[in-house]
C-alpha positions as CSV (number, residue, x, y, z in Angstrom):
1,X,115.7,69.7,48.6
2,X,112.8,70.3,46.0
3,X,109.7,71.1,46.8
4,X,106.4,69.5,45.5
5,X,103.4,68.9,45.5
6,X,102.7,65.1,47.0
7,X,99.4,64.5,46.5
8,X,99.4,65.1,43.1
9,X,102.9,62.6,42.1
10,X,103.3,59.6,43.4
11,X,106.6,57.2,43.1
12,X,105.9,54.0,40.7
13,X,107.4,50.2,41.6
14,X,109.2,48.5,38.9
15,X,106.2,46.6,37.8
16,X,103.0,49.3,38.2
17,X,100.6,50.0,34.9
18,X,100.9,53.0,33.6
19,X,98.3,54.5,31.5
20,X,98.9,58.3,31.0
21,X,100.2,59.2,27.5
22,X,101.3,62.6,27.7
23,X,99.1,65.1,25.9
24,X,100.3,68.6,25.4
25,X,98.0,70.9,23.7
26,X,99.5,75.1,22.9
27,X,96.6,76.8,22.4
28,X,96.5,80.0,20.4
29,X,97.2,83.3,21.6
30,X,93.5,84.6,23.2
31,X,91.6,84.7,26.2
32,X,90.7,81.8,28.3
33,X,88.8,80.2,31.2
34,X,91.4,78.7,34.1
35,X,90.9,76.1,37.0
36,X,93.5,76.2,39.6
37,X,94.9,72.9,40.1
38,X,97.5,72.9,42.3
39,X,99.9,75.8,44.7
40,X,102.9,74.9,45.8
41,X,104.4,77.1,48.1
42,X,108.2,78.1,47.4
43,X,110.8,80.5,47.5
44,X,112.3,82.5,45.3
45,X,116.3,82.4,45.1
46,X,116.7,86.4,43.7
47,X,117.1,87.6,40.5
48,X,118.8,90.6,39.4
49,X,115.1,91.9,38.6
50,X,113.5,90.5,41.9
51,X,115.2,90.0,45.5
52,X,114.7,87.0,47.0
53,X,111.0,85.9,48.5
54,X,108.4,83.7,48.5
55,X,106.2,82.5,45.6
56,X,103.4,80.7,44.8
57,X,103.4,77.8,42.3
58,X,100.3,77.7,40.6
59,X,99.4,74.9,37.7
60,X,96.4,76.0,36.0
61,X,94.1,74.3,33.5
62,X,93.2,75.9,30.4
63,X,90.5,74.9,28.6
64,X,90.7,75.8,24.8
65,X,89.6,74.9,21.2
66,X,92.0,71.8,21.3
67,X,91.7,70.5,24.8
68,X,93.1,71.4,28.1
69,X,96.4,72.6,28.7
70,X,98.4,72.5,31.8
71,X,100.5,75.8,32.2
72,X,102.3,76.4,35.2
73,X,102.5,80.2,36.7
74,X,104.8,81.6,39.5
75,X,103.4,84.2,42.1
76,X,106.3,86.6,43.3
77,X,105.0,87.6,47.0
78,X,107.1,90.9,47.2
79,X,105.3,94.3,46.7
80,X,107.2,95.0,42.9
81,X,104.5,92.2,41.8
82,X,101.5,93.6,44.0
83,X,99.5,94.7,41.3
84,X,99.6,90.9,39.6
85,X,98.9,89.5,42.7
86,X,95.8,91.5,43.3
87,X,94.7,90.7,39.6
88,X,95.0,87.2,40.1
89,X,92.4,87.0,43.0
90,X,90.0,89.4,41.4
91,X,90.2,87.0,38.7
92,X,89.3,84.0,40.7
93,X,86.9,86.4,42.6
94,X,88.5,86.5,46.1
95,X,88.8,90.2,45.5
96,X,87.2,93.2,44.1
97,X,89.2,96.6,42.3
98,X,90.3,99.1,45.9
99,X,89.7,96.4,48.5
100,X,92.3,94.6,50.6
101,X,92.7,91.2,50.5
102,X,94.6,89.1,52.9
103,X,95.7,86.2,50.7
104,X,94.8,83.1,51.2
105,X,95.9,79.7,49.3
106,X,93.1,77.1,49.5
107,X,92.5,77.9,46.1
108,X,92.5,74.7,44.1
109,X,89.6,74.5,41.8
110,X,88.5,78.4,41.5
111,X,88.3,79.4,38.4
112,X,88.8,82.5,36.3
113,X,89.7,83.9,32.8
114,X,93.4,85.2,32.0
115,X,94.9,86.0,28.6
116,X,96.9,83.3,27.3
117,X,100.5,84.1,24.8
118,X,103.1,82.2,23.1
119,X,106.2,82.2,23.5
120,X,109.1,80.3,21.5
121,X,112.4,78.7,23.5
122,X,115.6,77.1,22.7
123,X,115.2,73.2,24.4
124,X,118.1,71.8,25.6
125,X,118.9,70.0,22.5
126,X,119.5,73.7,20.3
127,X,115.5,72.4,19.0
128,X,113.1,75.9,19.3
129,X,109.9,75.2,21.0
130,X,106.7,76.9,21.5
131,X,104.7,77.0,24.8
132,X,101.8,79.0,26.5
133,X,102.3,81.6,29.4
134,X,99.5,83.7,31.3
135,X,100.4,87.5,29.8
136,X,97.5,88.4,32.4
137,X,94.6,88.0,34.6
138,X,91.2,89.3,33.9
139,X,89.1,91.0,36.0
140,X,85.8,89.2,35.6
141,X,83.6,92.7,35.2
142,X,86.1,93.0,31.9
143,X,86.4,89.7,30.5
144,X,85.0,88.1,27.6
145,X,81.6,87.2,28.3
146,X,81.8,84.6,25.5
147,X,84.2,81.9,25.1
148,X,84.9,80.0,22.2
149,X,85.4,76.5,23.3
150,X,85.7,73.8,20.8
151,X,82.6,73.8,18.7
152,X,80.4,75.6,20.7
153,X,80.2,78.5,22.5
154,X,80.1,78.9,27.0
155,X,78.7,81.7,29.2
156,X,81.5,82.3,31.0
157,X,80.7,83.8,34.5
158,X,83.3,84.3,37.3
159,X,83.1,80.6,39.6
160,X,80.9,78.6,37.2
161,X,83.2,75.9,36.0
């Protein structure tokens, strides 16, 4: 069985309004201010680069020039991915550079900046695709203290959002 995450899907009846168009934004390669939505926790069936463990499932929003996009980002919990794991929560300032950090996952709505890519897949129907992944975390002593947002321009400081 699946996991997910139940309070934020829900089952429709046959004859509920629905009002959601869907609205997928890719925003340019660059650097970008996150919320975490959601973590889902999960496990991670191996890989012939990864053994089997747990993971985190993390939906972030990203807010850019053209809206807010949803990307979704796994968390490996095995020591090979230690390094991004401790970037993540300096990011969303839980941690600071040379300190331990017990994790902890009652992290919806702290924020952070990460660099955002793109990358380009094959879809199921042999169409190429673009969408956004997180390349990396940023440390909030070394991120851009200025974020281009839409028209204007946000002071970005770690927690504000």
């Amino acid at each position: 069985m699946s996991e997910y995450n139940a309070s934020a899907s829900r089952e429709f009846a046959w004859d509920d309004e629905i009002t959601q168009d869907s609205t997928f934004v890719l925003l340019p390669e660059g650097d970008y201010p996150f919320t975490v939505s959601t973590v889902t926790r999960a496990r991670h069936p191996g890989s012939a680069k990864l053994p089997p463990c747990n993971k985190a499932e993390l939906v972030l929003l990203v807010e850019g020039p053209g809206g807010e996009a949803t990307i979704k980002h796994n968390l490996f919990l095995h020591s090979k991915c230690e390094g991004l794991l401790c970037a993540f929560f300096t990011a969303i300032g839980l941690r600071r550079h040379g300190q331990p950090l017990r994790m902890r996952w009652d992290i919806q709505g702290r924020t952070g900046m990460c660099h955002v890519g793109v990358r380009e897949y094959t879809g199921k129907d042999g169409e190429t695709r673009k969408a956004n992944e997180i390349l990396r975390f940023l440390d909030p002593e070394d991120a851009p203290k200025q974020t281009q947002l839409g028209a204007g321009t946000q002071q970005w400081q770690p927690g504000s959002f």
